[in-house]
C-alpha positions in Angstrom: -15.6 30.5 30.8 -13.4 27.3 29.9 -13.6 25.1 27.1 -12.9 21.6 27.4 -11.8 19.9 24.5 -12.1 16.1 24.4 -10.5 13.6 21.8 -13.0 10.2 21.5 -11.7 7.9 19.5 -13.6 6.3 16.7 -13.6 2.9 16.1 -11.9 2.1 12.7 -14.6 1.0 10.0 -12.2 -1.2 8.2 -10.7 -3.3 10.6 -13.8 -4.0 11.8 -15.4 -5.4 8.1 -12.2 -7.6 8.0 -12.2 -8.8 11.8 -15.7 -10.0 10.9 -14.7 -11.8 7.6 -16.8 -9.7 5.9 -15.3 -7.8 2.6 -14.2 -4.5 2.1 -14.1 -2.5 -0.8 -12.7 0.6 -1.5 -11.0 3.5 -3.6 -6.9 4.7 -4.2 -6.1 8.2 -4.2 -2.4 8.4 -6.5 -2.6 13.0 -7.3 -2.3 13.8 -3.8 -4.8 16.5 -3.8 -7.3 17.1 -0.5 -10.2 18.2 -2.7 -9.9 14.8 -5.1 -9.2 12.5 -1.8 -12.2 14.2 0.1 -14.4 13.9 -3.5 -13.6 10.1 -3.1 -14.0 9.5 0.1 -17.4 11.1 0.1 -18.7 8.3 -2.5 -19.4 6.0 0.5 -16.8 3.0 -0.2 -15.3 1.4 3.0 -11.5 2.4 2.7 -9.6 5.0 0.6 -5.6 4.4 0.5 -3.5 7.9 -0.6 -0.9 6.7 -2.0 2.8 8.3 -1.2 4.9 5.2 -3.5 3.9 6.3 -6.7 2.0 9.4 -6.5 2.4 12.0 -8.3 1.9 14.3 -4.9 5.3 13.6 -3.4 6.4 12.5 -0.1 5.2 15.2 1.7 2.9 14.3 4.8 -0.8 13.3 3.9 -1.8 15.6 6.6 -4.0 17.9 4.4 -5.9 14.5 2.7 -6.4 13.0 5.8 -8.2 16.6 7.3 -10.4 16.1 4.3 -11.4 13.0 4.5 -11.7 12.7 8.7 -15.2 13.8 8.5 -16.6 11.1 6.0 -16.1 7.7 8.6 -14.1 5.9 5.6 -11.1 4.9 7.2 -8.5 6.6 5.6 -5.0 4.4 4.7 -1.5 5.7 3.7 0.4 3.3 1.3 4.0 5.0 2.6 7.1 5.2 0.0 9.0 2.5 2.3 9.4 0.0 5.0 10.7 2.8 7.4 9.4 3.2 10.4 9.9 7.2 10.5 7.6 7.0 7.1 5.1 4.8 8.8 5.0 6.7 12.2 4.6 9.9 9.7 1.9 8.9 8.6 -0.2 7.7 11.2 0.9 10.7 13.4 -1.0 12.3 10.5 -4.4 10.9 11.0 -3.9 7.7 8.8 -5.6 4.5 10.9 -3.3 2.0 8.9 -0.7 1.9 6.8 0.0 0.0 3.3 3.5 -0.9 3.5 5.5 -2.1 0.1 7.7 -4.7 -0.9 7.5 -6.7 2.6 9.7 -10.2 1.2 10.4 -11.8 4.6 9.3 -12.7 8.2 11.6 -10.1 9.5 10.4 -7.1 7.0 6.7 -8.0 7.9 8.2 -7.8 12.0 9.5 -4.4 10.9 6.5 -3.1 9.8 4.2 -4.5 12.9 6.5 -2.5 15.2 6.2 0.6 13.2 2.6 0.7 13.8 1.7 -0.5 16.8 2.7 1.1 20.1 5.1 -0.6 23.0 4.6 -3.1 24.6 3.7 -4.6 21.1 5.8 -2.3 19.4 7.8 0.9 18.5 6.3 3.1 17.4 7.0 6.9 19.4 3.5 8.6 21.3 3.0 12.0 19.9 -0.6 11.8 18.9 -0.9 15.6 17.8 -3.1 15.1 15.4 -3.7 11.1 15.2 -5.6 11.8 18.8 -8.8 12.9 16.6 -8.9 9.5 15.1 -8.3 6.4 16.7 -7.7 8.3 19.8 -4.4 9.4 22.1 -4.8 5.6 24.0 -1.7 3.4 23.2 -3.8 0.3 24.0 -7.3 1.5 22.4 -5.1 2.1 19.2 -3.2 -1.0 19.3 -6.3 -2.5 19.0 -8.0 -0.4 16.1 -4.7 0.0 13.7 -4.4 -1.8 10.8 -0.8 -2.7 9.2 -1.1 -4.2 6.3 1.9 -5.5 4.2 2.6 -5.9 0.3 3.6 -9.2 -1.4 4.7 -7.9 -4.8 7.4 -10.0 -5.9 8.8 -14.1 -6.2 11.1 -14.4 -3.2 7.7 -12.9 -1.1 5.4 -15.5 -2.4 7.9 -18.1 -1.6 7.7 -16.8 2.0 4.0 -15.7 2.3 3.5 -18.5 5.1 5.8 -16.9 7.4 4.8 -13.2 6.3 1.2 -13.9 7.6 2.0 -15.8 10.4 3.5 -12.6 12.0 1.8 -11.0 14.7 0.7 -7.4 14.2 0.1 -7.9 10.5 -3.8 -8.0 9.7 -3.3 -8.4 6.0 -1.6 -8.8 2.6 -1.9 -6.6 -0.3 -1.1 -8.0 -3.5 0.9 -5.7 -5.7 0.1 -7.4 -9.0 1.7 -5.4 -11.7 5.0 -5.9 -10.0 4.6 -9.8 -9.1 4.4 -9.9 -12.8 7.7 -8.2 -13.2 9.3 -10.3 -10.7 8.0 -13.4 -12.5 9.7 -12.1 -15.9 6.2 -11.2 -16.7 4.5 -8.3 -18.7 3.1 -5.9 -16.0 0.0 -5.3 -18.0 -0.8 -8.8 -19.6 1.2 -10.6 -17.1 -1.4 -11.1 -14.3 -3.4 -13.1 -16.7 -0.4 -15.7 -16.8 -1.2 -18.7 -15.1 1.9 -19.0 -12.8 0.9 -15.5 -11.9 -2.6 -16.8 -10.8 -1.3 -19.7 -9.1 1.6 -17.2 -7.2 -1.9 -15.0 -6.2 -3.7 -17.9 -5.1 -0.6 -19.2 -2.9 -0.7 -15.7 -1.3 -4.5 -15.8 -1.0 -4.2 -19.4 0.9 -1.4 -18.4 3.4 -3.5 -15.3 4.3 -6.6 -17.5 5.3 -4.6 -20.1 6.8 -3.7 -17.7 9.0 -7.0 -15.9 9.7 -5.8 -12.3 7.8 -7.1 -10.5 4.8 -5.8 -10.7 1.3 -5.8 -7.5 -0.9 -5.6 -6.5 -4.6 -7.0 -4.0 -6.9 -9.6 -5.0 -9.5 -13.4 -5.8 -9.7 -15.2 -6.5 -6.7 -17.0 -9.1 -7.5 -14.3 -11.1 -9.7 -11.6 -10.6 -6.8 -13.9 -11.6 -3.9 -14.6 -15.2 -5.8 -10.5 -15.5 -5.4 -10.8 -15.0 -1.8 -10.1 -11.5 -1.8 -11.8 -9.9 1.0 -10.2 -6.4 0.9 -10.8 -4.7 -3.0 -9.7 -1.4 -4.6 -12.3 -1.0 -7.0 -10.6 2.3 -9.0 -8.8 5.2 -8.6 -8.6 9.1 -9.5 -6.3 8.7 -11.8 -8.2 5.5 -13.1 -11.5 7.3 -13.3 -10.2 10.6 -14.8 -9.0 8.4 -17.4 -11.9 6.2 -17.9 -14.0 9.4 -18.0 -11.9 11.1 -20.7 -12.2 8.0 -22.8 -16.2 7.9 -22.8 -16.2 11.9 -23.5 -13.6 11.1 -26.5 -15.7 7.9 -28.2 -18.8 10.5 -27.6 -17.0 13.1 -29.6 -15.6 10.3 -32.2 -19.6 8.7 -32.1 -20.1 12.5 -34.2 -20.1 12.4 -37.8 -19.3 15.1 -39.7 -19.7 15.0 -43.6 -16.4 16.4 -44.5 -17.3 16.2 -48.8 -20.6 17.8 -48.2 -19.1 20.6 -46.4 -16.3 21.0 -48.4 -18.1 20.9 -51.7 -20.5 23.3 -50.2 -17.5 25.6 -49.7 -16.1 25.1 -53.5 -19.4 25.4 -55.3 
């Protein structure tokens, strides 16, 4: 008896919220862990990005993340380390149905990225769907059209250009990187964003990315971000929670009063 084994592709959840200018909101993944990326994925948001830039789980390939969370239909993004195109084909070879790509400044990086992604004619990126096949499916064309690219605007010389960053084909969105737009501006990265040329650099982003009919990005509430124009929000992360969870266990252990001169007199008398 033979066994055929077929591959249908699955449409990817995100693009589609975005395509309909509708808003997405979703979760980061920064340890690199399968169990913690799967745990967050589960929670039912639209979009979890595992982070390769600045996580503390290397640059090793998300493979093991993306098995974990292929079962839970939130599409599953890699933010690679780098505009490379090995990084980016790396990743989506993996399983990943978009990509979150850093420090894009120009018309030409944004071009780089685009072709990365997408498969010829459109692009450059090399047919080997090993493992991506269970995902958006071994079709170059059905993938073309179901991959999302999306490109970060983090610094000054990238605002300056956001116009001709979103006008480029093959780009779907922006992702703000805030903390280091505020660096770039000579900015605190923590109290920075609050600044109001940091506001008004966000909102020149934001207005490039509708004139050109793409989404804009950004970590932070939901509901705050979305009145900005936002349609694409990371509403927390692991690493985020964890802390945020250890700091309501500590002011529940500070909240206990202990009567320190009753217990100590207690012990003397």
């Amino acid at each position: 008896m033979s066994y055929a084994v077929t591959t249908e592709a699955h449409p990817n959840r995100l693009r589609g919220i975005l395509e309909s200018a509708g808003t997405a909101v979703g979760l980061a993944c920064h340890t690199g862990d399968p169990h913690v990326a799967e745990t967050l994925a589960m929670a039912g948001f639209d979009y979890l990005y595992l982070d390769q830039q600045h996580s503390v789980g290397g640059l090793a390939s998300p493979v093991e993340m993306l098995r974990a969370t292929a079962r839970t239909g939130t599409t599953a993004l890699v933010r690679v380390a780098a505009n490379d195109p090995v990084l980016i084909g790396r990743a989506l070879d993996a399983g990943a149905e978009g990509v979150i790509v850093p420090n894009v400044e120009s018309a030409e990086a944004a071009r780089q990225a685009a072709a990365a992604v997408h498969y010829p004619p459109v692009g450059v990126r090399s047919w080997g769907p090993t493992r991506s096949a269970y995902g958006l499916g071994p079709d170059p064309t059905t993938v073309n059209g179901q991959v999302l690219c999306l490109v970060m605007i983090e610094t000054a010389e990238g605002v300056a250009r956001a116009k001709e960053i979103t006008a480029v084909p093959g780009v779907h969105g922006v992702y703000v990187g805030p903390g280091d737009l505020a660096v770039s501006l000579g900015l605190d990265p923590v109290t920075g964003p609050r600044d109001e040329s940091h506001r008004a650099a966000v909102a020149e982003i934001v207005a490039a990315c509708a004139t050109a009919g793409i989404a804009a990005g950004i970590t932070g509430d939901p509901t705050i971000e979305a009145d900005r124009g936002f349609r694409m929000v990371t509403a927390g992360s692991d690493v985020g929670f964890l802390k945020a969870g250890l700091a309501a266990a500590r002011a529940r252990r500070d909240a206990l009063t202990h009567p320190t001169s009753d217990i100590e007199g207690d012990a003397t008398a």
